[in-house]
N, C-alpha and C positions, 0 to 999 in steps of 0.2 A: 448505505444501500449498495454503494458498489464492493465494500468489505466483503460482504454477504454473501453479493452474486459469485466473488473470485473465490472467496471459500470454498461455498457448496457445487462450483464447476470445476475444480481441483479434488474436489474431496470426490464427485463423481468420476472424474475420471484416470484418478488412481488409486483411491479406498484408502489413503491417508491424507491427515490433514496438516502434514508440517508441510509441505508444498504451496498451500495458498497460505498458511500464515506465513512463509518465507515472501510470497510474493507479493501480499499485503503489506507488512515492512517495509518494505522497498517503496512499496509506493505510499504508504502515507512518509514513510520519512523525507519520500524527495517533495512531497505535497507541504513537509512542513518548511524543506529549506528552502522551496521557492518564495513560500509566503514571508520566509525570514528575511531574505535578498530584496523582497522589492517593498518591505516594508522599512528599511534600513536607510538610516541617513546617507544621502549622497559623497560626505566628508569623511 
């Protein structure tokens, strides 16, 4: 859902859409390495 929102409010307000997929990247990938870090063994 928030993929969506940052899409379609990039893609309004510049008429392309590699702007929010770049921006999307970013954040799911940092969504994924968070989730990797604190699911990770402490050792």
């Amino acid at each position: 859902m928030i993929v969506g929102t940052l899409l379609s409010y990039f893609f309004w307000k510049t008429g392309r859409i590699w702007t929010g997929v770049f921006v999307s990247t970013l954040l799911i990938t940092g969504m994924l390495i968070a989730n990797t870090a604190l699911q990770s063994p402490p050792w």
